[in-house]
Every structure is written in C-alpha cells, then in structure tokens.
ROMAR-375015 format. One record per residue: residue in three letters; x, y, z of N, C-alpha, C in turn. Coordinates in steps of 0.1 Angstrom, whole numbers. Example, Ala and Ser with C-alpha at 12.3 -4.5 7.8 and 13.67 -1.06 7.14 Angstrom:
<nodes>
  residu    npx    npy    npz   capx   capy   capz    cpx    cpy    cpz
     ala    132    -57     78    123    -45     78    132    -33     78
     ser    128    -22     71    137    -11     71    129      0     79
</nodes>
This chain:
<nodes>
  residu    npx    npy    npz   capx   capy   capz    cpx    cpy    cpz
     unk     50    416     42     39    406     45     46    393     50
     unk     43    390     66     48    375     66     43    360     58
     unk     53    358     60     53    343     48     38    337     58
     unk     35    331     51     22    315     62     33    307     61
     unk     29    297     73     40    285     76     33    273     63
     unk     41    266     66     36    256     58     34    247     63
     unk     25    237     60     18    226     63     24    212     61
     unk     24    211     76     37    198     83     25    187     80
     unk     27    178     65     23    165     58     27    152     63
     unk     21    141     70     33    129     75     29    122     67
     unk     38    113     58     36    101     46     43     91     55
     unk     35     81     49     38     66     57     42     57     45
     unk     47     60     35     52     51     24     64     45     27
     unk     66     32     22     82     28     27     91     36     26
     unk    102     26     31    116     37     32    129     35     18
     unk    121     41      8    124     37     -7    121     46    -14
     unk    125     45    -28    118     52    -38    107     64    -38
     unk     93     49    -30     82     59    -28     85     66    -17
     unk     89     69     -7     87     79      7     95     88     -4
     unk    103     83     -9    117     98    -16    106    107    -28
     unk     94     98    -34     89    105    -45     78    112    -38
     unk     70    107    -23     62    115    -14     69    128    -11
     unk     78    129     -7     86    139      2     88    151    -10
     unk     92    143    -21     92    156    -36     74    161    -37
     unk     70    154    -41     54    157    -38     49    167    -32
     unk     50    164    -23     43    170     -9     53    189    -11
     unk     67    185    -12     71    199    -11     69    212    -26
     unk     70    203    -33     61    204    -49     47    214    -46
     unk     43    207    -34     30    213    -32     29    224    -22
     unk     39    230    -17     46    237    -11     44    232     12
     unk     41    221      8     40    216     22     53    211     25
     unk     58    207     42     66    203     47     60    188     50
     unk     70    183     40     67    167     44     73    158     58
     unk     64    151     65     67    148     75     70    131     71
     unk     85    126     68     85    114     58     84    104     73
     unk     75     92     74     76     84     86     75     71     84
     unk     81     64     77     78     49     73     70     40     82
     unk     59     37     80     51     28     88     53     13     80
     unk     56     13     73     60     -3     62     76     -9     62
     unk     76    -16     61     90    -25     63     87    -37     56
     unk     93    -43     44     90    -50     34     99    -64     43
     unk     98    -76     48    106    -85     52     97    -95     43
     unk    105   -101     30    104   -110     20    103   -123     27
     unk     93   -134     26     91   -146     23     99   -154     18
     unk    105   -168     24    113   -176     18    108   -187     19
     unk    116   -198      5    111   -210     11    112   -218     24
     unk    126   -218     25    130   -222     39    118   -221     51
     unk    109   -211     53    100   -208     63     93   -219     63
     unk     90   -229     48     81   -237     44     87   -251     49
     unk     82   -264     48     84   -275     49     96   -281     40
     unk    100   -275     31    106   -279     20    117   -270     17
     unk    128   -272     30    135   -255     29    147   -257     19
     unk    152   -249     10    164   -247     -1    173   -235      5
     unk    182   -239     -1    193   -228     -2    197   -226    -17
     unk    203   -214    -20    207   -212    -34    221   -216    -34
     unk    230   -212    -44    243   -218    -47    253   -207    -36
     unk    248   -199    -28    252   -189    -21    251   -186    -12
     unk    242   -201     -8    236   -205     12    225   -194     14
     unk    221   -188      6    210   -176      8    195   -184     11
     unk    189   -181     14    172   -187     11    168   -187      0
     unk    158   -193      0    155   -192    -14    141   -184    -15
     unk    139   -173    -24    123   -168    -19    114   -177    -29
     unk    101   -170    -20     87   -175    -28     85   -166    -41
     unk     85   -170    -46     76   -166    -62     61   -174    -64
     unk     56   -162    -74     39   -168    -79     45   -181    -82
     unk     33   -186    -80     27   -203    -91     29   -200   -106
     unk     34   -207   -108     36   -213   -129     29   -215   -136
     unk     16   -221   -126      3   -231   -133     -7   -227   -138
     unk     -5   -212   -133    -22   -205   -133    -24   -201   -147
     unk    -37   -199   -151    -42   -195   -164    -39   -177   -160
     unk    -45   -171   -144    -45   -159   -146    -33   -159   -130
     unk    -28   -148   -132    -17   -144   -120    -21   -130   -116
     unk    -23   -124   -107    -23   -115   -100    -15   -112    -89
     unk     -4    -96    -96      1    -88    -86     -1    -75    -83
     unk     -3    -74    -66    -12    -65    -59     -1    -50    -58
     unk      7    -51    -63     21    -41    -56     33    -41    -61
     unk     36    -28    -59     50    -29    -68     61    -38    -58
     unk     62    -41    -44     72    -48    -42     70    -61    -48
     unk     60    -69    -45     53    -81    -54     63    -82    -66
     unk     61    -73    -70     68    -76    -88     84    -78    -85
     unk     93    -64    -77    104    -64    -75    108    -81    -71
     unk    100    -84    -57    103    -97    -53    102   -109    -66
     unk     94   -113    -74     90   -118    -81    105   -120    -93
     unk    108   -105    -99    117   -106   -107    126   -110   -100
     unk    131   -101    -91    147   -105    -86    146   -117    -85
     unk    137   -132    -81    135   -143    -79    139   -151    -94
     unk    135   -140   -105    139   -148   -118    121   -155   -123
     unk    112   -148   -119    101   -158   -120     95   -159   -135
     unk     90   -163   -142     82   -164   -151     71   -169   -156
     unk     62   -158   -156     45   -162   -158     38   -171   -171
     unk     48   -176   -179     47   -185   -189     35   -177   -197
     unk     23   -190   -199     14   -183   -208      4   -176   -199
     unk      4   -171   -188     -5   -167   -180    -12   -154   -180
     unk    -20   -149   -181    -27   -138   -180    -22   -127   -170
     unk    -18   -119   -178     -8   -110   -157    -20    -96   -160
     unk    -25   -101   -145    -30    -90   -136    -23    -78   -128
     unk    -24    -67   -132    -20    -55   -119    -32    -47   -111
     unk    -33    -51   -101    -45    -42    -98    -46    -24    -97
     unk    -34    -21   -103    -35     -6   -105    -20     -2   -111
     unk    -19     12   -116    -13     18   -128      0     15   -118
     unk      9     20   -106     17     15   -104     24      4   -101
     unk     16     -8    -99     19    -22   -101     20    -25   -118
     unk     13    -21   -125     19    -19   -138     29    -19   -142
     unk     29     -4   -138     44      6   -144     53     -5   -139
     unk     57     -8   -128     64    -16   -120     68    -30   -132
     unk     58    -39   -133     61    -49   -141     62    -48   -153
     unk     59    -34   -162     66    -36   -173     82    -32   -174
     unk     82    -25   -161     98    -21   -159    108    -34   -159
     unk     99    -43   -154    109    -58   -152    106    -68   -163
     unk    100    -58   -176    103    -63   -185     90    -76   -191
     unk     79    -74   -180     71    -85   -180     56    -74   -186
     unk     48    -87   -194     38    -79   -202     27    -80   -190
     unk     17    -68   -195      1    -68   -186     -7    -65   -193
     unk    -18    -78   -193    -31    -79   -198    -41    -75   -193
     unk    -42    -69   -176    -55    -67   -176    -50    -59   -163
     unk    -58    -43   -168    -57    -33   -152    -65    -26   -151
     unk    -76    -29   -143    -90    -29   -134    -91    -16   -136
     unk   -105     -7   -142   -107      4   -142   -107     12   -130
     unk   -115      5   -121   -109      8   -105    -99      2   -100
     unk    -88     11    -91    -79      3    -89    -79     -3    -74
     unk    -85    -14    -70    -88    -17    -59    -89    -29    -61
     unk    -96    -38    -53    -97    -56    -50   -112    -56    -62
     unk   -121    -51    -53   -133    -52    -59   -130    -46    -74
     unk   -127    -33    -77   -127    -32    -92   -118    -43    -98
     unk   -109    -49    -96   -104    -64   -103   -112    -74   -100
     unk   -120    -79    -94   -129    -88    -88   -137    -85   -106
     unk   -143    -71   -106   -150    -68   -115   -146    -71   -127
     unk   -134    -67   -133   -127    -67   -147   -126    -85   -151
     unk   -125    -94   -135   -123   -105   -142   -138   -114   -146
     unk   -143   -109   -135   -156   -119   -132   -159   -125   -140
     unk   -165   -123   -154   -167   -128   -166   -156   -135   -175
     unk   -144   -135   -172   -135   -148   -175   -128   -155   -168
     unk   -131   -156   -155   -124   -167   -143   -126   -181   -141
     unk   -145   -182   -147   -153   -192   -139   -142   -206   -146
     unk   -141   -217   -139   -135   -228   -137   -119   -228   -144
     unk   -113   -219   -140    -96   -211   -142    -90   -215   -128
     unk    -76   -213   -134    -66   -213   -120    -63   -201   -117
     unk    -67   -195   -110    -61   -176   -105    -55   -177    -94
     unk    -35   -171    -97    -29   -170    -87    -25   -158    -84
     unk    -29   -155    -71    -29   -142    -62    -15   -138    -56
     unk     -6   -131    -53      7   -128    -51      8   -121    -48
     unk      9   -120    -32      8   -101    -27     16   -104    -11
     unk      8    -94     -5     14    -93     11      9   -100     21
     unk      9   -105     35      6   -108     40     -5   -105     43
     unk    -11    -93     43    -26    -81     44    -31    -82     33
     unk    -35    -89     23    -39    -84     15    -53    -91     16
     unk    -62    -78     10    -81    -82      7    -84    -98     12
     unk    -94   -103     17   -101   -113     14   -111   -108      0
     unk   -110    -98      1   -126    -91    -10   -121    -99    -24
     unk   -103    -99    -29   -103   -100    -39   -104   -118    -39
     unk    -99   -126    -32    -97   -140    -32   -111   -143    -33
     unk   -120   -138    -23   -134   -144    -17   -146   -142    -35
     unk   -143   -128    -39   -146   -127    -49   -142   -130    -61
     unk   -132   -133    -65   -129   -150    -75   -130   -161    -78
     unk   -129   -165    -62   -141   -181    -55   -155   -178    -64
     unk   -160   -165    -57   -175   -166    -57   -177   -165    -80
     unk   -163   -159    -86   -169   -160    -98   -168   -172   -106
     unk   -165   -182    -96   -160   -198    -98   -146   -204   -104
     unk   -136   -191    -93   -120   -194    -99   -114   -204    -87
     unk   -105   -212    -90    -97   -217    -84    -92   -209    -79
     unk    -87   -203    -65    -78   -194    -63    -67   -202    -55
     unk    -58   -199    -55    -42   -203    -46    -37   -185    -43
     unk    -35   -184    -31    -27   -175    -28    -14   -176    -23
     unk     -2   -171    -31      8   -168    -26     17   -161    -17
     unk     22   -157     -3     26   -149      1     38   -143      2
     unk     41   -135     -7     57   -128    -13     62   -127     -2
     unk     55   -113      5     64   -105     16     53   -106     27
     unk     59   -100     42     50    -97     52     54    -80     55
     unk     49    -75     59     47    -63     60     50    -56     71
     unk     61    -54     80     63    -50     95     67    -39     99
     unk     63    -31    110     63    -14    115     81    -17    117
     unk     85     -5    114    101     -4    111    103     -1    125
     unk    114     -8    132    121      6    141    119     17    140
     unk    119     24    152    118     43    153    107     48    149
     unk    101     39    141     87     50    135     76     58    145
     unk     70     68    141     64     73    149     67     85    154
     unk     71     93    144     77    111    148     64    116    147
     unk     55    111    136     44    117    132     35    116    142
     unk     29    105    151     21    106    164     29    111    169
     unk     40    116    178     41    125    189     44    141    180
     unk     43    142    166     38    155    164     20    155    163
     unk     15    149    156      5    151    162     -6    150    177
     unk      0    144    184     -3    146    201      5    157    206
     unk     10    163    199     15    176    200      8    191    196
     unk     -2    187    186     -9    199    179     -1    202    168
     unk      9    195    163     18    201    151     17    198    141
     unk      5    184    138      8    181    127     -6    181    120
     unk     -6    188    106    -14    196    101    -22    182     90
     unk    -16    174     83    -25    164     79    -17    155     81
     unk    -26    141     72    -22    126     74    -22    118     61
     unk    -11    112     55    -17    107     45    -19     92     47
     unk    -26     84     48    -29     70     48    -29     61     37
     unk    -20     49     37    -18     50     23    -27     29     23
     unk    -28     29     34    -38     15     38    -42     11     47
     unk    -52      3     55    -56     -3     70    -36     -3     76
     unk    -34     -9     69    -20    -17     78    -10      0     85
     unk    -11      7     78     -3     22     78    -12     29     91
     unk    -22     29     90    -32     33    106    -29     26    113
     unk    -27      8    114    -25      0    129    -13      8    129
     unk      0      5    120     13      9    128     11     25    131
     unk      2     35    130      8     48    132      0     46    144
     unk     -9     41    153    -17     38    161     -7     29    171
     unk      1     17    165      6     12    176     22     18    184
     unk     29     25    170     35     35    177     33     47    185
     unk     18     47    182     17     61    193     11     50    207
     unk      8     41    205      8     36    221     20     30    226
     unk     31     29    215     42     26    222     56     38    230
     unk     46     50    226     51     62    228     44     66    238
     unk     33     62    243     21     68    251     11     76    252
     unk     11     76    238      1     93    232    -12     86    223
     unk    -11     72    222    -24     74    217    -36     79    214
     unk    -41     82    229    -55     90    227    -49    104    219
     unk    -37    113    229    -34    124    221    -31    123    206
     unk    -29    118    201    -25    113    187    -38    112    180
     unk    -50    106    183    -60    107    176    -68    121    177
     unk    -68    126    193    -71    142    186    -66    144    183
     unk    -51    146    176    -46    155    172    -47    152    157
     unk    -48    141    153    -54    139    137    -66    146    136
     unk    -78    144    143    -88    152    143    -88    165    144
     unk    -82    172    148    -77    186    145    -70    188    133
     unk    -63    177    129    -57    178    113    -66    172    103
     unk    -60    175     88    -63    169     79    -60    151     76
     unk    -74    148     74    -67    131     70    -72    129     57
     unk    -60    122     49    -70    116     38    -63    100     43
     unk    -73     95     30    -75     75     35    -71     74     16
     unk    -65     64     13    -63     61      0    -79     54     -9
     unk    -82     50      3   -102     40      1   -103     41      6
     unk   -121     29      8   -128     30     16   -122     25     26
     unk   -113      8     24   -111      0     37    -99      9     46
     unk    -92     19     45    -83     24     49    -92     36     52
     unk   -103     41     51   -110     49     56   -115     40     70
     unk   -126     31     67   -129     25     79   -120     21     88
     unk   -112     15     85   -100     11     96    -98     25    102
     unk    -99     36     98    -90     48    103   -104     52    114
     unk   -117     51    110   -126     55    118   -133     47    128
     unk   -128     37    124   -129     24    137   -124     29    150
     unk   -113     31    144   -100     34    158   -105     49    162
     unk   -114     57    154   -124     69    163   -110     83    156
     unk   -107     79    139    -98     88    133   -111     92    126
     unk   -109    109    122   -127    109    111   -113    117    101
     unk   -118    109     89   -112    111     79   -125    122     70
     unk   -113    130     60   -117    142     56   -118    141     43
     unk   -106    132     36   -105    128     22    -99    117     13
     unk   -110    110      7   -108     96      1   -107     99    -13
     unk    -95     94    -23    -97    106    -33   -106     94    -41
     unk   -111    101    -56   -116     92    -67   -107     82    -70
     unk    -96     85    -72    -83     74    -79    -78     66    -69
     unk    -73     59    -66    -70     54    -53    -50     55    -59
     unk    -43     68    -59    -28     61    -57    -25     76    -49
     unk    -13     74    -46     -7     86    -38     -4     98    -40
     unk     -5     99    -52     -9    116    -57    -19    122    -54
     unk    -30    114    -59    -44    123    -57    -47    120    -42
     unk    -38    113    -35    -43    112    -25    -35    124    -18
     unk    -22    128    -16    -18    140    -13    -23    154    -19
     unk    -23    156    -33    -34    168    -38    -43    172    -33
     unk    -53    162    -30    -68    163    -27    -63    164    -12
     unk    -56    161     -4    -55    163     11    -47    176     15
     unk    -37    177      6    -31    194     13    -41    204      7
     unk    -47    201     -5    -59    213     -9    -70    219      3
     unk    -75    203     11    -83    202     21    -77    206     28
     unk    -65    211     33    -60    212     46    -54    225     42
     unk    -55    229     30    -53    250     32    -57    253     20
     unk    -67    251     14    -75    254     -1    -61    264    -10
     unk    -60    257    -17    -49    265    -27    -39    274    -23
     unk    -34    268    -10    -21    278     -4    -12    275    -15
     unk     -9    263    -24      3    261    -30      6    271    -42
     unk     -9    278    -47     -9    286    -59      1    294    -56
</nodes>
C-alpha cells in the first residue's frame, strides 16, 4: 500500500526557539513543516529617543517598561526577554501577561504574575482588568503592532495608559519560500500566527511576483488565523480562512489546522 504524502505546513514563527518548537509540532503531527520566518525582533533603544545613553560597553541602551505604574502589561514572550536582559524591575506593580506563554516566559526570568486574562487576547485583558484600572497608571510594553483594542480599552475603563515600545517587528531577509510554494499548488496549509505575519507573507510574495498566485493558492490550502484580527487581516487581502482555534496560541492553532487539512491522517 503506498504511503499518502504528507502535508507541506508553512509556520511563520520567528527564527528561534518558537519556529524550532513549530517545526517539532507540526512533524509530531506527521506533517512536513514548511519553517518561514515572517518576524524579525529589531529591539528599541534609548539612543533612538531624545535623550540617547550608552552603557559601560558603548552599546545602546534599550527601552524597558515604566517603574511608576500601579499595573504593567506584557504582550509577548520577546517583551519579557527584552525587559529582563535590560535588568528591569516592576517594583510594586501588578504584572500582566496577556496569555499562558508570556507567562511561562516571565516566570522563567524569575518575575511574579498576577493577572492572565481568561481569554488570551487584548479584549479578554481589557476584560480581567476593567473593574480595577479606573484612575491607575497602566503601563503597556509590547511591539510596535500592538492592539489599539487593548490601550483604547483601558482609557475607556478610566486608566492612565503610557505605552512603551520594546521592539519593532521587521520581515527577515529571504523570507517567502512559503508564497512561491503556494503559487505553486504545493502548499497544503497556512499557519498565521498575527495581522503582521499575513502583510509580510503577502509582501514577499509581491516581492517575488506571485501575489495573486499565492492567494489562490492559500485558497486551495488550509488556513488557520490565531483570532479574529489575524483572521480579518487575512480576508481583507481576499485569504478565506478555514480555522480560528478556541485558545488563541500555536498549538491549537496547528492541531485544529492539519486535522482540517486531512481529518486524522496523523492517527
């Protein structure tokens, strides 16, 4: 009896840790992982700012959260990495993670968490705090892309908000194996892991020339979107996504998308 081929998966997770724990994943699940970094972490310094420093080592000096806030919020595990390696310390401050891997992450650096949103999104933290923000200092600490939903809705529960910006977020060199396999017909799903991971898999396939082909050829494949806003972004651009899981992290977002893309081939 011949084997079935297996199902060519493209993950867009950085070029770290997470793409290495996708790539186990995905083959775990007996698919061929298509690993394509659409993320590139380029950290924030002071120097960018008005007020530029050097360390004892002529380095820059990076941004870290504010000191001052009653509540601190971080959106991501690089957030934390940047944060610690900076030496930062949230004093008496309330620390926010908006979901179980930004967690795990800051207890790993040794730092405590008081509060992780039953949904793990903007809006489900918007929700967990609303009832203790009103006239607080809440400081936000994430990427250059991050939500208006969660700032706009802290304003609105009557928090002081200050946003910090750690890192910016930039499409890596070379990326984009995954659009010219899928403008190819070869590539069987998609995993989307945010809006920003669709512009760059979109702007490398117009830097390749394949964009239109690249979106049929998603459309012929399986897509999952991590949520909703990473769903919309994807169907904006005329991508029809197939699966948004319940949990928003990259497991159930790979599970629930190779299941949809060959119902229990992995059994």
């Amino acid at each position: 009896m011949r084997e079935e081929p297996r199902l060519r998966v493209a993950a867009f997770r950085p070029d770290d840790d997470r793409l290495d724990d996708a790539v186990e994943l995905l083959e775990s699940l007996g698919a061929d992982p298509v690993p394509d970094p659409m993320l590139a972490v380029d950290p924030a310094t002071v120097a960018e700012g008005s007020d530029a420093t050097e360390d004892e080592d002529g380095d820059e000096t990076p941004v870290t959260p504010r000191t001052d806030a009653d509540f601190v919020i971080l959106t991501s595990k690089t957030g934390v990495e940047l944060a610690a390696a900076a030496d930062w310390d949230p004093g008496e401050a309330t620390v926010c993670a908006i979901g179980q891997s930004t967690a795990e992450a800051l207890h790993e650096a040794g730092y405590g968490v008081d509060v992780i949103p039953a949904e793990y999104s903007s809006s489900g933290l918007v929700e967990a705090l609303a009832d203790a923000v009103d006239g607080t200092k809440v400081e936000v600490a994430r990427s250059d892309h991050g939500s208006a939903v969660l700032t706009d809705g802290l304003e609105a529960a009557g928090a002081y908000v200050h946003e910090t910006i750690l890192y910016r977020l930039v499409r890596p060199e070379g990326a984009g194996e995954s659009a010219t396999l899928a403008a190819d017909g070869n590539l069987d799903a998609a995993l989307f892991t945010s809006s920003l991971t669709v512009e760059h898999f979109l702007d490398a396939a117009t830097d390749r020339g394949v964009r239109d082909d690249a979106i049929d050829g998603l459309n012929e494949a399986t897509v999952g979107a991590i949520g909703a806003p990473t769903r919309e972004t994807a169907e904006d651009a005329g991508i029809s996504v197939d699966v948004v899981p319940d949990q928003a992290d990259f497991e159930a977002l790979a599970c629930e998308t190779v299941e949809a893309a060959a119902p229990t081939h992995h059994e």
